[in-house]
Each structure stands twice: as C-alpha cells, then as structure tokens.
C-alpha positions in Angstrom: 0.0 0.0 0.0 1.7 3.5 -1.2 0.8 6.5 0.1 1.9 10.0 -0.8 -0.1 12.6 0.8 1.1 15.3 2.6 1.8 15.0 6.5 1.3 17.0 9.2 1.7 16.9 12.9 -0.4 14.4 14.4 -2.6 15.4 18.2 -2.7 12.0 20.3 -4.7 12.4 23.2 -2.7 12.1 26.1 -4.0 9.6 28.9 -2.7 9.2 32.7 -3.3 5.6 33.5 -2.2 5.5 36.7 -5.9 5.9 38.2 -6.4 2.3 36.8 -4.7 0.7 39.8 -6.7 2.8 42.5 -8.9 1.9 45.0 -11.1 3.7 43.9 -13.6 2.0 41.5 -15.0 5.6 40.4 -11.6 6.8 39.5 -10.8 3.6 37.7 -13.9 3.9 35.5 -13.0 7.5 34.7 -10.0 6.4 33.1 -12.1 3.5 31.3 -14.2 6.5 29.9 -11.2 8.3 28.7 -9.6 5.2 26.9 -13.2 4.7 24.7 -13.1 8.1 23.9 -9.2 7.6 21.8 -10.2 3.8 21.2 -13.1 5.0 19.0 -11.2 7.6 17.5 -8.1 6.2 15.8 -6.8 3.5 18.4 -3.7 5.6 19.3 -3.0 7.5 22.6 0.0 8.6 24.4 0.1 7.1 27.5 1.3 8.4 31.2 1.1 7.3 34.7 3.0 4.0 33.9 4.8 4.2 36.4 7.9 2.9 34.3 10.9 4.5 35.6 12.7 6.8 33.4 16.3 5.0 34.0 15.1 1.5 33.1 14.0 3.7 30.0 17.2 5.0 29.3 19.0 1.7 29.5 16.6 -0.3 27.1 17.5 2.3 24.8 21.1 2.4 25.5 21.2 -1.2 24.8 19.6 -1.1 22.2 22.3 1.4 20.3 24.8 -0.9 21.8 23.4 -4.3 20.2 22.8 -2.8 16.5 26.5 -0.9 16.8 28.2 -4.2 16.9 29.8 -5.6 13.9 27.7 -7.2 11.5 29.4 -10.8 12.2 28.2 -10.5 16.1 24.8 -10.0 15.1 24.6 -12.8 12.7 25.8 -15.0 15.3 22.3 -14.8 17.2 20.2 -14.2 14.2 17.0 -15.6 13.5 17.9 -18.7 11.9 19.5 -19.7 14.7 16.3 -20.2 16.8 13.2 -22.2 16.7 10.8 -19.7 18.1 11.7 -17.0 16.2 14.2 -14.7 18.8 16.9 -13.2 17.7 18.5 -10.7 15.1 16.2 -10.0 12.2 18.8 -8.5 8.9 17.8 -5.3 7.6 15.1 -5.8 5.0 14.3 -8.8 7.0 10.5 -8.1 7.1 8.0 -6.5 4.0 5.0 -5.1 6.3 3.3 -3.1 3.3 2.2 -6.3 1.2 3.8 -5.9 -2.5 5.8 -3.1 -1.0 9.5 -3.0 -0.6 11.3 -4.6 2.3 11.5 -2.8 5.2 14.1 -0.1 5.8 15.3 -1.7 9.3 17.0 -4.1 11.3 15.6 -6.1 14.7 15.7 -8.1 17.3 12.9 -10.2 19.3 13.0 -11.0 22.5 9.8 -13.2 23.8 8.9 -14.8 27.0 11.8 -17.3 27.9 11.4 -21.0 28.4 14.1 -23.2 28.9 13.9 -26.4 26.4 12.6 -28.8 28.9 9.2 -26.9 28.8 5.9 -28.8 27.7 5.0 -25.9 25.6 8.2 -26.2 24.0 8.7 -30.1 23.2 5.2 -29.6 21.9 6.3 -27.4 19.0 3.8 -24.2 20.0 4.0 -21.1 18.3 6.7 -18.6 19.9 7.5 -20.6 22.4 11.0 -21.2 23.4 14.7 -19.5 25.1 15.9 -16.3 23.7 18.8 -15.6 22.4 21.4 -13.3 23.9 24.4 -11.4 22.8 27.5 -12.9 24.7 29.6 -9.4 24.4 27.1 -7.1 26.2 27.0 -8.1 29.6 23.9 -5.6 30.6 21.9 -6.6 28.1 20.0 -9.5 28.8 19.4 -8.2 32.9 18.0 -4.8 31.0 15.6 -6.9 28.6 14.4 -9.1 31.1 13.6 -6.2 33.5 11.8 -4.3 30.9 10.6 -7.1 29.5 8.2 -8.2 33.1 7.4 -4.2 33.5 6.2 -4.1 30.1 3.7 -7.1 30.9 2.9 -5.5 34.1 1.6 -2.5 31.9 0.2 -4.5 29.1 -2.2 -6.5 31.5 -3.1 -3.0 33.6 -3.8 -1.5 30.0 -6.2 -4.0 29.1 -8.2 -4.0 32.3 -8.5 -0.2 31.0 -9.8 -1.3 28.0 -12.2 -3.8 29.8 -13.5 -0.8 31.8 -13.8 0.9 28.0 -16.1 -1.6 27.2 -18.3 -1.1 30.6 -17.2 -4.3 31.7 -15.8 -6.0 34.7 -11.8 -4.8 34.9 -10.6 -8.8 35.2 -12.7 -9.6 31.5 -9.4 -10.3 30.3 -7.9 -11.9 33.0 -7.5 -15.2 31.4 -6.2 -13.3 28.4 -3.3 -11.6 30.2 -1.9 -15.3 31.7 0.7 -17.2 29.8 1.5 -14.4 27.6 2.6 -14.3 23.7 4.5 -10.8 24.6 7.3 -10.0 22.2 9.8 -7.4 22.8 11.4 -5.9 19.3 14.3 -3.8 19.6 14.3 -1.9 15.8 16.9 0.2 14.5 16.1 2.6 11.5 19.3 3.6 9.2 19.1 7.4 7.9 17.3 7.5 4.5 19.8 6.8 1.6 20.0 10.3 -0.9 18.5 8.3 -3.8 15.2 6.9 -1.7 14.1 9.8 0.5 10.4 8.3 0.6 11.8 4.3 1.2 10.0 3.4 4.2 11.4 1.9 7.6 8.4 0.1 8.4 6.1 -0.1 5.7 2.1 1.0 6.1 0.6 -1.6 8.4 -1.9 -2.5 11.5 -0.3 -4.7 14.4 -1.5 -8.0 14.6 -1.9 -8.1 18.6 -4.1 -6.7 21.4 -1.8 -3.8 22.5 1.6 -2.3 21.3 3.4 0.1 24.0 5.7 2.0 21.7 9.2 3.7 23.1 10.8 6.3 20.7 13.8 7.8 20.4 14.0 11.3 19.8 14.2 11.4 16.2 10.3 11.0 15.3 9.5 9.1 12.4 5.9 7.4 13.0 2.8 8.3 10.9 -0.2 7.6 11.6 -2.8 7.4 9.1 -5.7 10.0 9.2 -8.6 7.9 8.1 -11.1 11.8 7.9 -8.6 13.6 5.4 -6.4 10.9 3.8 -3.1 12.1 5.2 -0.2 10.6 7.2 -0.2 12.6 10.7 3.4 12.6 12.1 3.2 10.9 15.8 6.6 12.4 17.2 7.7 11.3 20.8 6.4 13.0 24.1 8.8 13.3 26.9 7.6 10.5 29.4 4.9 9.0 27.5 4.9 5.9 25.4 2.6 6.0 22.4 0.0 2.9 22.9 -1.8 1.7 19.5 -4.6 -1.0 19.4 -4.0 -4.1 17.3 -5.9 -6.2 15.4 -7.2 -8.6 17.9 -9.1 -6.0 19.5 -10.7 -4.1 16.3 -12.0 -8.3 16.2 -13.7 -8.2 19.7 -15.2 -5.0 19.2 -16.6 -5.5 15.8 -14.2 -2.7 14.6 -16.1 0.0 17.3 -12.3 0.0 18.4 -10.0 1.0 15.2 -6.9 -0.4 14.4 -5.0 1.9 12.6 -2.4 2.0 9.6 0.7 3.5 10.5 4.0 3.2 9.2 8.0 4.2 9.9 10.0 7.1 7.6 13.1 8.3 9.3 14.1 11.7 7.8 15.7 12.6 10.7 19.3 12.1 8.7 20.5 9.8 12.0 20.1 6.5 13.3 16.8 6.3 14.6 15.9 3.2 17.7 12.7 2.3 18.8 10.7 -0.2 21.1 7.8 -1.6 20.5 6.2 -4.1 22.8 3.4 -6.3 21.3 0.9 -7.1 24.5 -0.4 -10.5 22.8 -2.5 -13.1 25.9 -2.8 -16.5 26.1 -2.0 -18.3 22.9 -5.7 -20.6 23.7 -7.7 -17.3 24.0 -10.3 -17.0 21.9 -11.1 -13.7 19.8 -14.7 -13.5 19.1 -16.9 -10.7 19.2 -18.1 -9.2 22.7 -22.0 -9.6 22.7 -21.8 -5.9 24.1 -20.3 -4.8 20.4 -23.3 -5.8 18.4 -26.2 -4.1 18.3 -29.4 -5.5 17.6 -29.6 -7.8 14.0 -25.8 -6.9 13.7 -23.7 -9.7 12.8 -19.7 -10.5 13.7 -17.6 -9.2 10.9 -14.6 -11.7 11.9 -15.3 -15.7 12.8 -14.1 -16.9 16.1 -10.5 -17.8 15.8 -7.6 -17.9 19.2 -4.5 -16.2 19.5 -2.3 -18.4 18.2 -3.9 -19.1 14.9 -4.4 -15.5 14.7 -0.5 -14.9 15.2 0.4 -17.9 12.8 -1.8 -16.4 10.0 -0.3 -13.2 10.0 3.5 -13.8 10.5 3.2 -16.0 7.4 1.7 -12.9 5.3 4.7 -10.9 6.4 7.3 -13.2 6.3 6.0 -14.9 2.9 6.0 -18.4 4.6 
C-alpha cells in the first residue's frame, strides 16, 4: 500500500493511567471512559502514569544502540535462523509489512517470554515458544531486557483491564487473556534514509496484529499515523515520558471494529540513526477472539469468525514473512 499525501503533525490524546490501579472504583472507570473516547477515534493515545521508571528507560534504549553498533558478524551469530521460536536478530530488509511493497528499511531483534527447552509448551512445538537468544559481548543486556521485559507485561495487562472498563465491563474480563503471555519485545533500528530513496519506508504501512503495542521512541520522530477523515499521514513524534499505545488487530476483532486499528507506518528523515521499542501485548495463545456480545447491536452480525491467539498470530507472520 503507497501513500503519498502530505503529513502533518499528528494530536494523540494524552492519557494518565495511573488511576487504573486505585482503590477507587469511580476513578478507575473514569480512566475506562477516557480510553473509549481515543479507542473509538483512531486506536492511538499517548500514555502516562505508567509508572515505568525513566532509568530502566534510558538503558533499554542504550542497549539497544549498543546491540545494532556491533559488527555485523556479532549480530549474525544470534540471528534468527538460529532459533526455533523466532528470537533473535532480524537482517535489515528482514520483514516486507506493506504487502507488495519494498522490504523494510530496518533491522531487529525479538525477544519473547523465555522458556528453557525442557518446557511442555516447547517439546510440543507451539507457536513462539522457546529461550531467547542473547548477545554474549554485552553483559547488561539480557538483565536490562528481562527487567523491561516483566514491566512491560505488568503495563500490558493493567492496559487492558483499562480497555475492559472501556467496554463497561468488569476490569478482570481479560484476565484469562493476560496469563501465559505471547508478549514480544522488538528492539528496531532505523538507518538514515539513503539520498537516492528519500520516501523508502522503515516500516512499511501496516496495523499490528496483537491486542496492545506500548511503543518507546527515540527522539528522532518518524511514526505516521494514518488520518482515516482527510487521507493524510499525521506525524506521531515522541512525548517526553509518555509511550505512544496503539490498538492491534485482535481487539478491532472483539469489538466488531467499534475499536479501530489503525495503519501506521515508519519514515526516518531525521538524517541519523533512529531506535525504537515496540512491545506487542499478545495473551494466552488458547484465548479465543470473538466478538463481545456488548459490540453488536441489535440484528448486527460478527464481521470476523471466532478464531484464538495463536492461529491469529500464525496467519499473519506468514503474510509478512511470505512463509
């Protein structure tokens, strides 16, 4: 999908979570309220109140730098192909996210929720499910990820109690959802645009496939968010102590698309390396992603069939990854 329209800075609504984890049920709901407003709208929101502290922050993104400036031979040596639940270093190019466009102007690395070998989930071949793989020259790197990692799971699963309260129902709805986790962490580094391709795009025009991405930017800007009202690509630049939070796929399925998952897509014209951090909030690989009675009104029908995580995941990695 190629888009050329003009761009202009993009106005997130900007939403203090940390309410969701009071006491107070009134306050809690209050938040809920706040969340349909920007889940209605376009399905993107800076969000603040995380409570995720600002050096943990700093040191994902300092890691980050420090894995993609290694030489290209240390990457390789935990790349992809290397593991059976797809961790690892992806090349740059690696991924096409715009179907028929060109390959991705980026590199990356995934990180999911570790499991040793030994694990039933593991000798029983599902989808994801394995060890990690860490670089053996940087020493902070794997206590940093797996820090930021279990916060970011923390936030995903107080995120979607929000969006539970969105849907004026109870806060735990998801609560089976947000156990035994699909999560993936993806560190992604975005090269300056060569002189010859200043429209080649980092990541091209896509929706996320999960339930919640919890994005962390540099400060080199780069996002665009498609602007469904005026056909235009809104630039979503970074806010100082927010995270930008986008809805995925899964739930645009369980609200019948009340909830939008959006297009969006990566263009770094900053002229300098760009990082950034996205961290895909996917549940319980047997959940399954139907409709929410609450969604349809009266005659309406379900737009998507029932179908769980897993298979949900499974379908769309293959459309990206042409396999």
């Amino acid at each position: 999908m190629c888009f050329q329209e003009p761009v202009k800075k993009l106005s997130l609504p900007i939403i203090d979570i940390s309410d969701l984890t009071s006491s107070d049920q009134l306050k809690r709901q209050n938040v809920g309220e706040t969340l349909r407003a920007a889940c209605q709208d376009r399905g993107f929101f800076y969000c603040t109140g995380h409570g995720i502290a600002d050096r943990l922050i700093n040191e994902v993104l300092e890691q980050t730098s420090a894995l993609f400036s290694q030489p290209q031979d240390k990457k390789m040596a935990v790349e992809k192909s290397n593991s059976g639940c797809n961790r690892g270093y992806e090349t740059l190019g690696g991924q096409t996210l715009d179907a028929g466009g060109q390959p991705d102007r980026k590199e990356g690395y995934y990180i999911g929720v570790e499991l040793p070998d030994t694990d039933p989930r593991v000798i029983a071949g599902r989808f994801n499910r394995g060890p990690n793989l860490w670089p053996s020259d940087l020493s902070d790197f794997q206590p940093v990820m797996s820090r930021y990692f279990a916060a970011m799971e923390s936030l995903g699963a107080t995120l979607m109690q929000g969006i539970a309260l969105s849907l004026e129902l109870p806060g735990n709805y998801f609560s089976s959802y947000n156990s035994d986790t699909l999560a993936t962490l993806r560190l992604l580094h975005y090269p300056p645009q060569p002189p010859d391709e200043p429209d080649r795009m980092g990541a091209g025009a896509h929706t996320d496939f999960g339930g919640l991405t919890i994005l962390l930017q540099d400060n080199n800007g780069g996002l665009q968010v498609w602007n469904r009202a005026d056909n235009t690509w809104d630039n979503a630049p970074p806010q100082k102590g927010a995270f930008i939070v986008n809805l995925g796929d899964m739930i645009a399925r369980w609200t019948n698309d009340r909830y939008k998952s959006t297009l969006h897509r990566v263009i770094n014209t900053s002229g300098r390396e760009r990082y950034s951090v996205p961290f895909f909030y996917v549940g319980n690989p047997d959940f399954e992603v139907k409709c929410i009675p609450g969604c349809l009104d009266q005659g309406e029908l379900p737009r998507y069939p029932p179908v769980t995580v897993e298979e949900h995941l499974m379908s769309m990695y293959n459309k990206t990854y042409g396999s």
